[in-house]
N, C-alpha and C positions, 0 to 999 in steps of 0.2 A: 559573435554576440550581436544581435539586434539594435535599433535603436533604443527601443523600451527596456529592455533590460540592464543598458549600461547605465539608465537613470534609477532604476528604480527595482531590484532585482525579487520585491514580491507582485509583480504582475507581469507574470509569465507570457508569452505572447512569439510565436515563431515567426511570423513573417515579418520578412524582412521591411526594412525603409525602403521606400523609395529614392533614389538619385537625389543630392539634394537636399532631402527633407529631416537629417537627421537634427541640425539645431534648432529647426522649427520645433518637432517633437520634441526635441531636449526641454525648450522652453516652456512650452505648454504642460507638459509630465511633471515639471519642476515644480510650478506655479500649483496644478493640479494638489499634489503631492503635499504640497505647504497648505494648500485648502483644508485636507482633510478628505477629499475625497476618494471613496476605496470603489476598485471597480475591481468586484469578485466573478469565479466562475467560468474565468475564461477559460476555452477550451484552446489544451495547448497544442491538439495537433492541427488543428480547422482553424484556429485563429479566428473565432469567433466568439461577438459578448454573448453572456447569458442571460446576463439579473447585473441590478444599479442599488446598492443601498447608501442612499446620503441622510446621512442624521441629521433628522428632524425635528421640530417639535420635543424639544429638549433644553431645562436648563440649562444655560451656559455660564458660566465663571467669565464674566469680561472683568479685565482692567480699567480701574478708576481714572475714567479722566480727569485731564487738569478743567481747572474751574476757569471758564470761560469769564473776560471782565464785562460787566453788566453791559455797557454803552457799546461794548469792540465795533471802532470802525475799522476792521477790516474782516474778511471770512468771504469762505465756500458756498458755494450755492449748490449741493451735488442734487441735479435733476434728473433722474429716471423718465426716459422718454417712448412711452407703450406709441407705436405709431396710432396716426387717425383720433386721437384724442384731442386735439386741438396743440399738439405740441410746439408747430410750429411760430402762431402766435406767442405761445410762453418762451419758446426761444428768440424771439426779435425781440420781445420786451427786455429780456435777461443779455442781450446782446449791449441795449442800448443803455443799462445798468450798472455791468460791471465793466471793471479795465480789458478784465482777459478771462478768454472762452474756450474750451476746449472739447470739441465734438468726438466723441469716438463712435466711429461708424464702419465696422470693420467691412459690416456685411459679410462675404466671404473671403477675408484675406484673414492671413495669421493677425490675428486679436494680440496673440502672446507679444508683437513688436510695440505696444501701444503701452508697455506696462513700468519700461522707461522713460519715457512722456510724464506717464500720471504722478511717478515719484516728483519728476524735479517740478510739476505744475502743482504740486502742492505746496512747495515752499514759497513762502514770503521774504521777499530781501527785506531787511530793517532798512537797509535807505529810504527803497519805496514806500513803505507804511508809515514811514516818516513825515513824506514827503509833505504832504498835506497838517496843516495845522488840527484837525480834526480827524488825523489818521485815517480817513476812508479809503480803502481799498479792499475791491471784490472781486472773488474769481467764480466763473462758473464750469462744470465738471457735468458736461452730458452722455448719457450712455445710451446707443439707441440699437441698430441694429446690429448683430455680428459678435454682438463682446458677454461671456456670461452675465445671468441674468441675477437675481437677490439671491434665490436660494444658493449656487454657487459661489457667491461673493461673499457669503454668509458664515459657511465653513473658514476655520479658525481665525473667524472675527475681520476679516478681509477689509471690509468697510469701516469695523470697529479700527484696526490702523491707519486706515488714512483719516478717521477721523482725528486723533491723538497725534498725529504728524502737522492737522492744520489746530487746533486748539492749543498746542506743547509751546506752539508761537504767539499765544495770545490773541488766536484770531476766532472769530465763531464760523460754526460747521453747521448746516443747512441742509434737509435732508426731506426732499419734494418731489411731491408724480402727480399726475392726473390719467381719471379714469373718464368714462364714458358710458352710455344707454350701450349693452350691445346690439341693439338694433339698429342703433343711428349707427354707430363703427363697425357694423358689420355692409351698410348701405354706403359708407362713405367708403371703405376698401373696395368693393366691386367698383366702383366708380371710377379711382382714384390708379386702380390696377391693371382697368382695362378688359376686366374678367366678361368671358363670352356667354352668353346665357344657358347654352350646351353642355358647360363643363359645371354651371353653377351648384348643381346639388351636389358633384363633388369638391366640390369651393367648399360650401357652408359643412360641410363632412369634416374637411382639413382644418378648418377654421375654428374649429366650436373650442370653445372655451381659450380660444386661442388671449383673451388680454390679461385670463391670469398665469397664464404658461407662459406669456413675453415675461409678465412681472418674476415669474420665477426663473424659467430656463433662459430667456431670450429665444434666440433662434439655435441653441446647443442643443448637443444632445450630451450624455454621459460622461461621453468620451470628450468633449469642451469640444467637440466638433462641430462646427456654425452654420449650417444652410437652409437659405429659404427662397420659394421659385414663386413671385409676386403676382403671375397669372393664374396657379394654380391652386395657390393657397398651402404649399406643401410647406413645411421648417422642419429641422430635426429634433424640437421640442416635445420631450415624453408626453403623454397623458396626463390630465391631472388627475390625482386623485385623494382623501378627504387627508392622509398625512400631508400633502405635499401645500393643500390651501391651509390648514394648521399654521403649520412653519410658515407660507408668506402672510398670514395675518399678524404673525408675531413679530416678523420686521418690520411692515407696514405700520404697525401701531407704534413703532419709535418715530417714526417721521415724525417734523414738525409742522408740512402740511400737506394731505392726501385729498384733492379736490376733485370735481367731477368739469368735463366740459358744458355742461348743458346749466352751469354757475361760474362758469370763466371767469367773468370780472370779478369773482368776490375772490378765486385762485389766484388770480395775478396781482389786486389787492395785496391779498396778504403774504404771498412769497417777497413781493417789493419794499410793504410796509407803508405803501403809501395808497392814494387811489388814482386811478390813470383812466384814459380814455384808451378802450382797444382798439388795436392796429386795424386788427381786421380778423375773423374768425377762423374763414380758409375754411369754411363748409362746404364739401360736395354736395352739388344739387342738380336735381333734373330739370330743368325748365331750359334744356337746350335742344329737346324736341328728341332724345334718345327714350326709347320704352322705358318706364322704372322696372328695373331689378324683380321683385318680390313680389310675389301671390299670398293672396290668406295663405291657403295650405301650405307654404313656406315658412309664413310667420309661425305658423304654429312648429313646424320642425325645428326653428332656430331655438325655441323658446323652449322647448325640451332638450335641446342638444349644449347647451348654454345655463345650464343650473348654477354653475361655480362664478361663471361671468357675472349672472344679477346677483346671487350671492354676497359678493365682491362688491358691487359697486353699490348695493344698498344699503351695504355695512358704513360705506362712508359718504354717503350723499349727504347733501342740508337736509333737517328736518323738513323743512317749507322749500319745494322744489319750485323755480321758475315756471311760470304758465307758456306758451307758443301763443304770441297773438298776431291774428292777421285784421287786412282792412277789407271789407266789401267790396271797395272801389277797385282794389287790386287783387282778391281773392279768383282763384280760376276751378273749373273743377276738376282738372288734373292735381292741384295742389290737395284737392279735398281730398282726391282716391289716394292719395298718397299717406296722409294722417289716417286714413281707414286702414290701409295695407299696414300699416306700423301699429296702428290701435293706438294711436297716440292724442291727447288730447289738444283741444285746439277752441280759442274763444276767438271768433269770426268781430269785431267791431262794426257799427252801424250795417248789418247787412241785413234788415230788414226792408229796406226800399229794394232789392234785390232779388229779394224772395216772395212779396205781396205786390200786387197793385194797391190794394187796401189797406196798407198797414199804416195809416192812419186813426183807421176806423175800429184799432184794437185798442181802445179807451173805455175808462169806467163811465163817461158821459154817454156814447157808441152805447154802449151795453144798454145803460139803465132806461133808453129812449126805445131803445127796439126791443127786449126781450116780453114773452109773456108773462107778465107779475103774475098771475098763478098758476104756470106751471109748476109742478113738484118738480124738487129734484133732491138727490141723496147727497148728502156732501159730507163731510168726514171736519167734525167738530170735537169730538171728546180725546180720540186717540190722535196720537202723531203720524201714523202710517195713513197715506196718500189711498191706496188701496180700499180700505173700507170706511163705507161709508155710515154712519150712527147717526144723521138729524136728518130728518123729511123738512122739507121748509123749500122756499124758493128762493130765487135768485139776489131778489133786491134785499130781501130777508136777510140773508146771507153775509150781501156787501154793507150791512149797517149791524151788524154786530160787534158788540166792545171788544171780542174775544177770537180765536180763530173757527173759521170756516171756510172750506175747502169746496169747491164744485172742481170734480177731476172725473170728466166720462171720455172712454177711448169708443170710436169707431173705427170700421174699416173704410176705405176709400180707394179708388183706382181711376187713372185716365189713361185712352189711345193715344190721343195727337195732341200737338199743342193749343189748339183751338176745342178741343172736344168738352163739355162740361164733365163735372168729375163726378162719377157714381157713388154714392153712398146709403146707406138706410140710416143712418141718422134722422131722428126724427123728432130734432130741435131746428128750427129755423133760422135761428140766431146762429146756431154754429154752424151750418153751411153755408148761410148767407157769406161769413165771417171767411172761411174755407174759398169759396170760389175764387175769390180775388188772387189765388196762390200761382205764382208764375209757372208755368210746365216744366221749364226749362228754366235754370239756375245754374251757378255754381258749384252747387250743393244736389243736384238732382236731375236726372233729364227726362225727355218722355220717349216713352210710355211710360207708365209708371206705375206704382200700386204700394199698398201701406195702412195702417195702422195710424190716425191722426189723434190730439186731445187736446179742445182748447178750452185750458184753465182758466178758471177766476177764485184770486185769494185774497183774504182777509189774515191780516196777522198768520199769514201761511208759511209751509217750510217742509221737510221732510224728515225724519230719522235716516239713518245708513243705511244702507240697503245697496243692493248689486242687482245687474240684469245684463241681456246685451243693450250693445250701443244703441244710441236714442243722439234725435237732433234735440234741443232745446232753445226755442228764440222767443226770448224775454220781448213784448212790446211796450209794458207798462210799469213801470218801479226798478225798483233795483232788488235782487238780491244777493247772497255772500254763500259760495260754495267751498267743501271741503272733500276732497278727492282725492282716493289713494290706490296706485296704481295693484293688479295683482300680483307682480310678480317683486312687493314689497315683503310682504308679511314674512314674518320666522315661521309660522305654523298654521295649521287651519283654526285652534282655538283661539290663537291671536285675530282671526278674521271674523268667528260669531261672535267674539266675546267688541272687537270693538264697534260691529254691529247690531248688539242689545238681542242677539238674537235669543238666548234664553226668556226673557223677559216681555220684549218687545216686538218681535218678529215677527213679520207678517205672518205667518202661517200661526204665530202665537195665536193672533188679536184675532184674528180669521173663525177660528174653533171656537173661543171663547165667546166669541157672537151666535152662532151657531147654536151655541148650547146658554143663552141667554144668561151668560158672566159675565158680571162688569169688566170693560177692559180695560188696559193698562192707560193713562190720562200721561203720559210722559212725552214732554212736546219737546222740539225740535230747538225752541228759546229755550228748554232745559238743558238740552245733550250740551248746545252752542256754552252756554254758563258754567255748568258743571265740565265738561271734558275740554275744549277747543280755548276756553282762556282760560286754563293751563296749559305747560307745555306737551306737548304731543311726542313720542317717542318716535311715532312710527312717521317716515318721510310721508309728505301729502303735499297738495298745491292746499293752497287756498288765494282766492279770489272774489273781486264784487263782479256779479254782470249784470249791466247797466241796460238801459230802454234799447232797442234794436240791436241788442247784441246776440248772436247766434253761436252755441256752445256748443262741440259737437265731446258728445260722452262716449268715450271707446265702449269696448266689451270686457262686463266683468268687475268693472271698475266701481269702488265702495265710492258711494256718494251721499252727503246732509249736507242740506242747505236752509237757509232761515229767510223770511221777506226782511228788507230793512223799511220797509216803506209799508204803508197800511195796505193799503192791495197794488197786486204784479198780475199783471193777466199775457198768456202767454199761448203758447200752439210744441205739442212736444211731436213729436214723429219718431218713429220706429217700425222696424220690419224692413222690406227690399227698398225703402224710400231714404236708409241711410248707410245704404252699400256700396255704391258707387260702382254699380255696374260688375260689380265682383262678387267672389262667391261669397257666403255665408263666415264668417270665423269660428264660429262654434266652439267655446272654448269648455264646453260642459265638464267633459274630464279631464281638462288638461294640466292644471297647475299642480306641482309634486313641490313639496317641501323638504328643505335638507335639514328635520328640528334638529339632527343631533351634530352641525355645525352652529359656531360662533357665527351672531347675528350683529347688533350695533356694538359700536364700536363704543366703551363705556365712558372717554369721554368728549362723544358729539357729541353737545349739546343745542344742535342746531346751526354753531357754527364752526368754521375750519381751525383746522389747529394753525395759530398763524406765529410771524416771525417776529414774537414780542421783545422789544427793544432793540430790534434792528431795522433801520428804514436804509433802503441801498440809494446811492444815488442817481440822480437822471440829469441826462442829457438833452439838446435839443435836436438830436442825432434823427427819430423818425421823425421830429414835427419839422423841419427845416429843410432837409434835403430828398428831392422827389423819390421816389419807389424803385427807380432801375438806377439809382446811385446810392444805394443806402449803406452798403457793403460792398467797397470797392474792393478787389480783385487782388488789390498790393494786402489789404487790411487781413486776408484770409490766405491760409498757406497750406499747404496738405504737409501731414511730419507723419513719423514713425511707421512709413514707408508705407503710407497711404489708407492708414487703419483712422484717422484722426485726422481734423481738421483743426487748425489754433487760429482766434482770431482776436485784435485788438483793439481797442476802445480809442481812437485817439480823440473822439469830439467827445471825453467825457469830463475830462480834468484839465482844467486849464494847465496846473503846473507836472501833464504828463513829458512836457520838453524836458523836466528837468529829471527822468525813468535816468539810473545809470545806466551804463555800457555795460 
C-alpha cells in the first residue's frame, strides 16, 4: 500500500512515496482531507492528476461564534500577506504592536509542520491576559509564502476554527490583507526579484493575475503542493478563473480590513486603531541608474493579461485614491518616462520656472497689455464642452464677462535644437510670443521635439468628463479642482458614458447639434461639480486642487472634469509626441475589456476601509527609540516548526511582560 492510500483510500494513486516522505504526505492528505478538498480523476496506472474540483462559491452553514466582549483587550491579528504590497511595513508596525508574532513562511518546506505551531499560538494563557490591569494582549498570525492560500483555508471552515478557538476565549479575531495597483506590484517584483529583461515577457506570462492566485492558492497547487521560482515568476498556483475570483471575494468581504498600498497609512490606521507615522514604505525604485522594466507595448500586455488583478483591487480601493506629487526642484525626466510608462498620473508642484523662461508673463495683466482687442476669437460660452466653440467676441471681452467664457485654440508646433525658434502657424501673436519662452529641454520633455500646443484663458471655466490621450497640463494662473478616474476602474463601458454625460453632453453630441443649428445642451462643469461630485461618488477617482505653477501630467484614457476656483486660470495644455517621453505611443484605442458579469464594489465601501472598531492595539517605543539594524534582535526571533514559521516576541511592549509565566 502506498502512502496515499493508507490515509485515505478514495484517492487512488499507485506510486509509491518516496524514502522518507510517507509522514510528510500523511500530514498534508490528513489536513487536505479535513478541508474538504477532493482531488478526482486520477489516473491509476500513470499516477497522474486530471481535473481539481474545490467548492466554491457556495452557501456554507458556519457555526455561531461566541460574541466577542465589546472593549477585548486581547485578540488576533490574522494578516494575509500577498508579497510586494507593502507588507513588510504592516509587519514592522504589527510587530511593534502586539506581544507575539508568528510568520509562516514555509516557502518550499512541508507547510503541514507549521499546523502545530498555529494551534497552540492561538491560545491565550488566562495568566497573561490577566496580566495587565486593562487586559491588553495581541497576537499576530502571518501567512505569507509556501502555506495554502483563502480559498484552501476555506474548505470546511478552516479559518472559521481558528477563529472560535481565539474568540471561545474572550479574545477578538482580526481578519486583514492588502492589495496593490498591479502595475506598481508587478514593477516592484521584477525589481525586487532580480528579473533579467530577457526572460521578462515570460515573467509577466507567469505572473498575470498572479495577486489574486496568492490570495486564493498561495504558491499551492491542488495537490497543497507549494512552489515558486522568484526569478522566473513560475508558482504552482492554478489559473484564475470567474468561479474561483467568486469564492475569494466572498471571503475577502468578511475581512474586517481589505486596504490597498497606494492608501497605506489610512491601512495601518485602521488595522492598529490608532494613527501612526509610517516606518517606511519599502518601495522599489529606479533611480539607481538600472534601465526601468517596461515599454508602452508592455503596459498594454500587463493590462490585458491582469483583468482579475484590477478587478480585485478596484473592488476595494478608497473611493478618493491618493494623488503622486512630485516637486520641480527634484523632478527628473527619467521619473516622468516612468509615470508615462505606468499611465499613471502625476501633479508636478511649482514646476513652471522649469518649463518657461517666461512664465511669469502668463498673467491676466500679461494678456490684457499685449493682446489685440479686436481680434476675433471663438470661445466656448453657452455649452460645457471645451471643444466647441458658440460666441464670436474677443479676448478682453471674454476675460470681463459675469459668466463663463472659454478661449481654447490648439496648434501645432515643432523644434530641432535647443536654441532653434519653435515653428508654428499660429497666427495669434500673443500666443507664440507666450510659446517661445518654453525651455527645449525639461524634465518633462527634450529636444527635438514636436506637438500639439493650447494656451488657455478662462473665466468661470472648467470642463465636463470626457477622455482622450495623455496631455500635459500646467496651470500658470488660478487654481483649479480636478476629478479623475482611472480606466481600468469602471464595472462596464455604460458605467463610463453614462458618468461621462455622454448621451446628453458629449462632445460629439453638442458638435452635430451646432452643425444643424440646435440649441445645445447649457450644462456646466459648476453643475456636474454640484450635482454629482458633492455627493458621494461610487466609482474610485482622485480628486485634487492644481494650484499656479503646477504641472499635471493626464495619463491615457483617463475620465477627467475640472471646474476654475478662481475667476480666471490661464494655462498651456500639450499633447501629442511632446508628452511621450521619448517612447512609443500607448494607444489604448481598443484596449480596455470589462468583466460586467463579475462583482464590482464592494457594497460596503463606502469610501472608507473597513476598520478595527473598538479595538485600538497597543504601542510601543520599539521603532521610535532603537535604530534600524537593532530593532529585532536575533534572540527576539526563532525559526519553530522545523523552519516553516518564524515566532517573534514583543519584549519593549508591556512593561509587566517580566511578569509572562513559565
Amino acid at each position: 500500500m502506498n502512502c496515499f492510500t493508507s490515509i485515505t483510500k478514495s484517492i487512488p494513486l499507485s506510486q509509491p512515496c518516496p524514502a522518507g516522505e510517507t509522514s510528510k504526505w500523511a500530514k498534508i492528505l490528513s489536513f487536505a482531507a479535513s478541508m474538504g478538498l477532493f482531488l478526482t480523476g486520477m489516473n491509476a496506472e500513470q499516477g497522474e492528476y486530471s481535473s481539481f474540483e474545490l467548492n466554491i462559491h457556495e452557501s456554507r452553514t458556519v457555526d455561531s461564534l461566541p460574541p466577542v466582549p465589546k472593549n477585548a483587550g486581547c485578540g488576533l491579528i490574522f494578516f494575509y500577506h500577498v508579497n510586494k504590497v507593502g507588507g513588510r511595513t504592516v509587519q514592522e508596525h504589527l510587530r511593534e504592536s502586539t506581544h507575539e508574532y508568528l510568520q509562516l513562511f514555509p516557502n518550499e518546506r512541508d507547510w503541514s509542520q507549521a499546523l502545530h505551531e498555529i494551534e497552540s499560538f492561538l491560545k491565550f494563557d488566562d495568566a497573561i491576559v490577566n496580566i495587565a490591569g486593562d487586559g491588553s494582549w495581541w497576537k499576530t498570525l502571518e501567512i505569507h509564502h509556501g502555506f495554502p492560500g483563502l480559498l484552501f483555508l476555506q474548505q470546511d471552515n478552516r479559518t472559521s476554527d481558528w477563529e472560535k478557538t481565539v474568540t471561545s476565549q474572550g479574545c477578538a479575531f482580526k481578519k486583514v490583507t492588502l492589495l496593490r495597483n498591479p502595475i506598481e506590484r508587478l514593477v516592484s517584483n521584477i525589481k525586487w526579484n532580480n528579473v533579467q529583461q530577457d526572460i521578462l515577457p515570460m515573467y509577466i506570462r507567469e505572473t498575470s493575475n498572479w495577486m489574486t492566485r496568492h490570495l486564493a492558492f498561495n504558491t499551492c497547487n491542488e495537490k497543497l503542493i507549494c512552489r515558486w521560482k522568484r526569478r522566473t515568476g513560475f508558482s504552482n498556483s492554478p489559473h484564475m478563473l470567474d468561479k474561483h475570483f467568486l469564492s475569494l471575494i466572498d471571503v475577502l468581504d468578511t475581512f474586517d480590513v481589505v486596504g490597498v498600498m497606494e492608501d497605506l497609512q489610512s491601512f495601518v490606521d485602521d488595522v492598529l486603531g490608532r494613527p501612526v507615522s509610517l516606518i517606511s514604505t519599502h518601495q522599489q525604485s529606479y533611480s539607481d541608474g538600472r534601465p526601468y522594466p517596461l515599454t508602452a507595448s508592455m503596459y498594454r500586455d500587463v493590462v490585458k493579461k491582469n483583468l482579475y488583478d484590477f478587478r480585485l483591487y478596484w473592488r476595494y480601493a478608497p473611493s478618493v485614491m491618493p494623488l503622486a506629487i512630485e516637486r520641480g526642484e527634484t523632478m527628473t525626466y527619467e521619473k516622468m518616462r516612468q509615470y508615462y510608462i505606468r499611465n499613471k498620473p502625476v501633479l508636478v508642484k511649482n514646476a513652471a520656472p522649469f518649463l518657461f523662461k517666461n512664465h511669469e508673463d502668463f498673467s491676466s495683466e500679461y494678456v490684457r497689455k499685449n493682446v489685440d482687442p479686436s481680434m476675433k476669437i471663438l470661445a466656448s460660452h453657452e455649452t460645457g464642452r471645451l471643444l466647441i466653440g458658440d460666441l464670436d467676441t474677443t479676448l478682453p471681452k471674454c476675460m470681463d464677462m459675469p459668466d463663463r467664457c472659454v478661449y481654447f485654440k490648439k496648434s501645432k508646433f515643432s523644434y530641432t535644437d535647443l536654441n532653434d525658434e519653435i515653428i508654428t502657424k499660429d497666427d495669434d501673436p500673443l500666443r507664440t510670443t507666450l510659446l517661445s519662452g518654453l525651455n527645449r529641454s525639461s524634465f518633462a520633455w527634450k529636444s527635438p521635439n514636436r506637438g500639439i500646443y493650447n494656451i488657455y484663458v478662462s473665466t468661470h471655466g472648467g470642463a465636463l468628463p470626457h477622455h482622450h490621450p495623455q496631455r500635459f497640463n500646467l496651470l500658470m494662473e488660478g487654481r483649479k479642482r480636478w476629478i479623475i478616474v482611472d480606466p481600468t476602474t469602471y464595472a462596464n463601458s455604460s458605467q463610463l458614458r453614462n458618468f461621462e454625460l455622454e448621451d446628453n453632453t458629449g462632445v460629439s453630441v453638442n458638435r452635430k447639434r451646432i452643425r444643424q443649428n440646435v440649441t445645445v445642451n447649457t450644462y456646466k462643469p459648476q453643475d456636474w461639480f454640484q450635482d454629482v461630485i458633492s455627493k458621494w461618488v461610487e466609482i474610485p477617482h482622485y480628486d485634487f486642487v492644481q494650484e499656479a505653477g503646477d504641472l499635471f501630467f493626464l495619463p491615457d484614457k483617463f475620465t477627467h472634469g475640472t471646474v476654475d476656483l478662481t475667476r480666471h486660470t490661464i494655462g498651456v495644455i500639450f499633447k501629442g509626441e511632446m508628452t511621450q517621453a521619448d517612447t512609443e505611443e500607448l494607444s489604448f484605442k481598443h484596449l480596455f475589456k470589462y468583466n460586467d458579469h463579475l462583482p464590482w464594489r464592494h457594497q460596503n465601501n463606502t469610501g472608507d476601509s473597513m476598520k478595527l472598531k473598538n479595538h485600538q492595539l497597543p504601542s510601543s517605543p520599539l521603532l521610535n527609540t532603537i535604530p534600524a539594524t537593532q530593532k529585532f534582535e536575533k534572540h527576539l526571533v526563532r525559526k519553530v516548526a522545523g523552519g516553516t514559521a518564524k515566532y517573534f516576541s514583543n519584549r519593549n511592549l508591556d512593561y509587566k511582560y517580566s511578569q509572562k509565566p513559565n
